[in-house]
C-alpha positions as CSV (number, residue, x, y, z in Angstrom):
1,X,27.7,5.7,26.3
2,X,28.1,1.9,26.7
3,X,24.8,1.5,26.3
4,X,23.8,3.7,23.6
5,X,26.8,1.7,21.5
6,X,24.9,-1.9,22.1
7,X,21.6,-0.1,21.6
8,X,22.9,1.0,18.1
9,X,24.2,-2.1,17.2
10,X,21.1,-4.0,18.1
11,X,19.5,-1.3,15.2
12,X,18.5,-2.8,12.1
13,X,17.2,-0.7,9.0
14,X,14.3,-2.3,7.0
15,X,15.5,-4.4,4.2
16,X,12.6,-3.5,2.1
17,X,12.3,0.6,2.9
18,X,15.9,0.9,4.3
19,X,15.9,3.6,1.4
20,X,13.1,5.5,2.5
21,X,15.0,6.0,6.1
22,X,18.5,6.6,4.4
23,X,16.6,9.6,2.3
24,X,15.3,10.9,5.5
25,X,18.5,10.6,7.2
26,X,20.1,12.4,4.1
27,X,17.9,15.2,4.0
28,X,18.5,16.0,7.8
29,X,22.4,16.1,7.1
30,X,21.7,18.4,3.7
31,X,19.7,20.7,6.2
32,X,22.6,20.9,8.5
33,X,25.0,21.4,6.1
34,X,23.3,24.1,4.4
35,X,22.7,26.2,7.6
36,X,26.6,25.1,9.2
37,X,25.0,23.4,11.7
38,X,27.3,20.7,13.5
39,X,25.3,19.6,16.6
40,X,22.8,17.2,16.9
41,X,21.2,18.7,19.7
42,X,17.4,18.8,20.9
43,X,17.1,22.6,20.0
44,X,18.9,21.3,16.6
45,X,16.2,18.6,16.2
46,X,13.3,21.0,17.3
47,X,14.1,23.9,14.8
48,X,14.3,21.0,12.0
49,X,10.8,19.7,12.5
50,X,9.6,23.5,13.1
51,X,11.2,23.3,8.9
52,X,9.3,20.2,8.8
53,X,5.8,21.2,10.1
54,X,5.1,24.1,7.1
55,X,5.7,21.0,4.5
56,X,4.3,18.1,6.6
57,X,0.8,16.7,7.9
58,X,1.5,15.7,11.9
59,X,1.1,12.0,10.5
60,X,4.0,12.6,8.5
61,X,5.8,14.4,10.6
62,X,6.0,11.2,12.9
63,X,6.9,9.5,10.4
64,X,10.0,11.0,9.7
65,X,10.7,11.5,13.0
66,X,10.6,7.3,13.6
67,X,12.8,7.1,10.2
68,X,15.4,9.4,11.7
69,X,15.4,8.4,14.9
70,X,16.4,4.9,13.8
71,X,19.1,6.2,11.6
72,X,20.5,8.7,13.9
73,X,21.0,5.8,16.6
74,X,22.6,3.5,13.8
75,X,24.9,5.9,12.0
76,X,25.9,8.1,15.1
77,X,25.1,6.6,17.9
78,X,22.4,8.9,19.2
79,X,19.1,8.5,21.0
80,X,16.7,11.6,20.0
81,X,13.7,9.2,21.8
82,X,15.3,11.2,24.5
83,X,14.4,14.6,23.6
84,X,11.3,15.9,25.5
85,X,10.8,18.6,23.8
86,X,10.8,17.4,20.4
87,X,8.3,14.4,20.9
88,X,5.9,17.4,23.3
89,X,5.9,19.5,20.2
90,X,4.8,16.3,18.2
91,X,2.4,15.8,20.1
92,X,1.1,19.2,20.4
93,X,1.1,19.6,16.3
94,X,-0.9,16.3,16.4
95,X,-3.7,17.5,18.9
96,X,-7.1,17.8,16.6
97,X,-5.6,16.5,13.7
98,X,-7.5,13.7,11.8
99,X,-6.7,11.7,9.3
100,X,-8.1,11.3,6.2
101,X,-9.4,8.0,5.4
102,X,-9.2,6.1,2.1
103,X,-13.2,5.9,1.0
104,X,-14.3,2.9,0.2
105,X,-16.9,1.7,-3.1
106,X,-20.3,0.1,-2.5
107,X,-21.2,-3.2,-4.5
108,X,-23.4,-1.0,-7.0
109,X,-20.2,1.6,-7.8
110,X,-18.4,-1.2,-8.1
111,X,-20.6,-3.4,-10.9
112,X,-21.5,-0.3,-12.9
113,X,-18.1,0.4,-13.5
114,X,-17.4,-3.1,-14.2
115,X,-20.4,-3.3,-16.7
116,X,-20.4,0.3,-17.6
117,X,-16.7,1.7,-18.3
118,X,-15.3,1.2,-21.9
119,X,-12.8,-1.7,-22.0
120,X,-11.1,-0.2,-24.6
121,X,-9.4,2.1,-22.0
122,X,-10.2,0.8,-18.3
123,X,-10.1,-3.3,-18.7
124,X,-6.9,-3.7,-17.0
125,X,-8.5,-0.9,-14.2
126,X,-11.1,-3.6,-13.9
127,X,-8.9,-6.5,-13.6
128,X,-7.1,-4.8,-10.5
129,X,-10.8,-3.8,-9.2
130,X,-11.8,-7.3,-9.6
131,X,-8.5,-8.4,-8.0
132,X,-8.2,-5.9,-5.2
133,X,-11.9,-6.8,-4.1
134,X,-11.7,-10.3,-4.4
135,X,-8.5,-10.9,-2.5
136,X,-8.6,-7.7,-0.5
137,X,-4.9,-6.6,-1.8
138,X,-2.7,-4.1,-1.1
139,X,-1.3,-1.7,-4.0
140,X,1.8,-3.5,-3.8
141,X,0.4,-7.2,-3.6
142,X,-1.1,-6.3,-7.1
143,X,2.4,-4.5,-8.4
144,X,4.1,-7.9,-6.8
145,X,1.8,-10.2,-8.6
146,X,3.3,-12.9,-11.2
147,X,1.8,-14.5,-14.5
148,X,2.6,-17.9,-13.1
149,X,0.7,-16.6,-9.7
150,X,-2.8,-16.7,-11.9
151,X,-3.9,-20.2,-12.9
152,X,-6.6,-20.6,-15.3
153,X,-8.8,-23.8,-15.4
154,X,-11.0,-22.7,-18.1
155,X,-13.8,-21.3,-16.6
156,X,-11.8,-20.4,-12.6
157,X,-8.8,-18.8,-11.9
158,X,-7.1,-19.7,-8.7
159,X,-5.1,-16.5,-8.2
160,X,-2.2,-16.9,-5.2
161,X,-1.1,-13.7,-3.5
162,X,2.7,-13.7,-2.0
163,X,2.3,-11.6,1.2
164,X,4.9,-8.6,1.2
165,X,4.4,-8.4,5.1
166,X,6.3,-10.8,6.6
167,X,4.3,-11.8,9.5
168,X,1.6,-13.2,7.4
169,X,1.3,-16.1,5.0
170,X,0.6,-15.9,1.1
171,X,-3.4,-16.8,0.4
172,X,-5.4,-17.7,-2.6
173,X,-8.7,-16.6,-4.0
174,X,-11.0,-17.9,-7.5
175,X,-12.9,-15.6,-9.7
176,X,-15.4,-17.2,-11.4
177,X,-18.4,-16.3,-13.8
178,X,-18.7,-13.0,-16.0
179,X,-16.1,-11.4,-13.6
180,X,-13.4,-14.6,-14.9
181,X,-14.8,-13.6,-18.7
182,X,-13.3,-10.1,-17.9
183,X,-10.2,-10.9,-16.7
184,X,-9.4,-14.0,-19.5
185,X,-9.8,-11.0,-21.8
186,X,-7.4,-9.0,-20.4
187,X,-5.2,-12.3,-20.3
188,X,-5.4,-12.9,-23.7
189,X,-4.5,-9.5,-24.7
190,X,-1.0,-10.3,-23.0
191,X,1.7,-10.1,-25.7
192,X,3.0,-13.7,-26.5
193,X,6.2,-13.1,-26.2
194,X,5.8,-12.4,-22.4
195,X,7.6,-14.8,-20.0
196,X,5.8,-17.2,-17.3
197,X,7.4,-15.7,-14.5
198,X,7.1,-12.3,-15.9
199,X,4.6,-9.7,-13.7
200,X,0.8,-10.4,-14.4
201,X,-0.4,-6.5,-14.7
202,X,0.9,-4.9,-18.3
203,X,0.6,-1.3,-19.6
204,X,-3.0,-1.0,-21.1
205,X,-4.4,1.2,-23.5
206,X,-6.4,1.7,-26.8
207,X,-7.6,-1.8,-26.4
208,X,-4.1,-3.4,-26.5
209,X,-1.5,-4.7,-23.6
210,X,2.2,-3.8,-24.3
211,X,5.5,-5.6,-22.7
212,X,5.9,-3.0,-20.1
213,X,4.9,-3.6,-16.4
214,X,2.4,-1.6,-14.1
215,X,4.1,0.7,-12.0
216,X,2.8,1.0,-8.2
217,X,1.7,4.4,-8.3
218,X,-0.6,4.0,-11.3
219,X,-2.0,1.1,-8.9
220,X,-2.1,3.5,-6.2
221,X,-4.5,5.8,-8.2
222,X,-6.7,4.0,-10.3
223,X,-9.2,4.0,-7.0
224,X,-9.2,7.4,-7.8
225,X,-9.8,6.9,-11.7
226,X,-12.6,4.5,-11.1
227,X,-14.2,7.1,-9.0
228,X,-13.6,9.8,-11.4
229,X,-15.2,7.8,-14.5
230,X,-17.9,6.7,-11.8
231,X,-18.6,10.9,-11.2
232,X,-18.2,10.6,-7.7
233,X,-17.4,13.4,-4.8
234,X,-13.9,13.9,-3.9
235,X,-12.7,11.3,-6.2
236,X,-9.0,12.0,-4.6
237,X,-9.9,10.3,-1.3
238,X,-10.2,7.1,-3.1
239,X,-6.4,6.4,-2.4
240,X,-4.1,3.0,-2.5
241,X,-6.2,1.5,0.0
242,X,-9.5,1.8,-1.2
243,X,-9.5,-1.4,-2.6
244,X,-9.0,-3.3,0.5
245,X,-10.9,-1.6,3.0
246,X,-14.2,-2.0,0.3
247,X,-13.2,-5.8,0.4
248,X,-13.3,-6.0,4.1
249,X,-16.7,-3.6,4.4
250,X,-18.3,-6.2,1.3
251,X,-17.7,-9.6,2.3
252,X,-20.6,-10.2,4.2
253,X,-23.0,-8.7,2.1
254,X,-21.7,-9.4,-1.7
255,X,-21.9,-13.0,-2.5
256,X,-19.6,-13.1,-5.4
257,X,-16.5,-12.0,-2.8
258,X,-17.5,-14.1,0.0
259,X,-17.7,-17.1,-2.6
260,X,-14.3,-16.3,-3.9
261,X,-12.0,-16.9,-1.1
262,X,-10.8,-20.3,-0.3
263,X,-8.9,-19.3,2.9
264,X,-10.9,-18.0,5.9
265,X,-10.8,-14.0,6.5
266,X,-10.3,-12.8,9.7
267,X,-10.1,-8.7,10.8
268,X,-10.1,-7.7,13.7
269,X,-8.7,-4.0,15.7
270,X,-5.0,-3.6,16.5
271,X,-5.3,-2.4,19.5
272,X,-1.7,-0.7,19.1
273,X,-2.4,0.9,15.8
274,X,-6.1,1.5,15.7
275,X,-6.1,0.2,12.3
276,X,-8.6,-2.6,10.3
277,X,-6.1,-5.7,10.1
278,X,-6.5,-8.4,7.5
279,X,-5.4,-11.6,7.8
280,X,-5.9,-14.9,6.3
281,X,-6.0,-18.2,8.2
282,X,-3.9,-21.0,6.1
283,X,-6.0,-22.5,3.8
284,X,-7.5,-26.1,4.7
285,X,-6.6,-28.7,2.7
């Protein structure tokens, strides 16, 4: 018991999704309530995530179990990473699943929607395009990013990205040519009243920009817009992280995005996750 107390102790809930496990937590504790449960036994655990598996994917399901694992040890002192048979039924539900992955735009997609698509209703869709290519961002890099972040030297912006993962550094990237015409459009548009330090991406539409900011989820689906207005298959696979992963597959081979980075990209294979990294080497002065 000793050493379950130091173990809990030692347990720290994410600062920045410490909500998303408290939710997870709460949900198990409405559960129990609702069916007078009182235990927290394995078979308690196992006929939860049997609830679980007719709602979840076996990705998600993981999920949630790592979420209240962690809050199970730090509210109550108890170590479910114990229970067998829980993490063997895991297992079993995730045998032959696979993953869906985000598809990713080719350069030609990409430039006929940028050429193509009316202003009057997607420009700010192809100021995220353009910024989610050329800086290979994240959903909520984009949501995160500042006016003051976007400097404009007349014909170049110098656009500085503040990492949200804290094991990497912030990086900067310049968009240059017809694709900095684009974005100084949308720039202009920007009500005057709107703040320096204010967020850089502001509610679009009918050809005007309005003091309200972005919200993540609309970043989170205009891959899935872009493919839409584009006519593509399966435009819903087009997800959050479509923008990235196209950055990463186009460097090499699209001159524009390879020109546009002033820091050095590197990717390379987690060998823990499985998953395409991206990082960026500090930038030499």
């Amino acid at each position: 018991m000793d050493s379950i107390n130091t173990i809990s102790k030692a347990i720290i809930l994410p600062e920045k999704s410490g909500h998303k496990y408290k939710k997870s937590y709460d949900s198990f504790m409405t559960w129990k309530s609702e069916n007078n449960i009182t235990s927290y036994s394995e078979d308690v655990l196992l006929k939860y995530y049997e609830n679980l598996d007719s709602k979840f994917k076996p990705t998600t399901l993981w999920t949630e179990y790592s979420k209240l694992k962690s809050c199970l040890m730090f509210y109550n002192q108890i170590d479910i990473s114990k229970y067998k048979k829980l993490t063997e039924f895991l297992k079993r539900k995730s045998n032959g699943f696979e993953a869906k992955k985000a598809k990713i735009f080719t350069k030609d997609q990409l430039e006929k929607f940028i050429i193509e698509a009316s202003d009057q209703f997607f420009l700010h869709i192809k100021v995220a395009v353009i910024f989610g290519i050329m800086g290979a961002c994240r959903r909520q890099e984009l949501y995160n990013l500042k006016a003051k972040d976007v400097i404009d030297s007349h014909n170049t912006l110098t656009v500085r990205i503040v990492n949200c993962n804290t094991n990497q550094i912030d990086r900067k990237f310049t968009i240059s040519g017809p694709y900095y015409d684009i974005c100084k459009k949308y720039m202009d548009l920007r009500p005057r009243a709107a703040k320096i330090n204010n967020c850089f991406f502001l509610r679009y539409f009918d050809g005007r920009c309005h003091g309200q900011k972005v919200g993540i989820n609309k970043f989170g689906a205009m891959g899935t817009v872009v493919a839409k207005e584009l006519k593509l298959s399966n435009p819903e696979l087009y997800t959050g992280h479509c923008f990235k992963r196209t950055s990463v597959d186009l460097r090499k081979s699209w001159p524009p995005l390879s020109e546009s980075c002033t820091n050095t990209l590197k990717t390379e294979n987690d060998s823990l996750t499985g998953k395409l990294r991206v990082s960026f080497a500090k930038e030499n002065i």
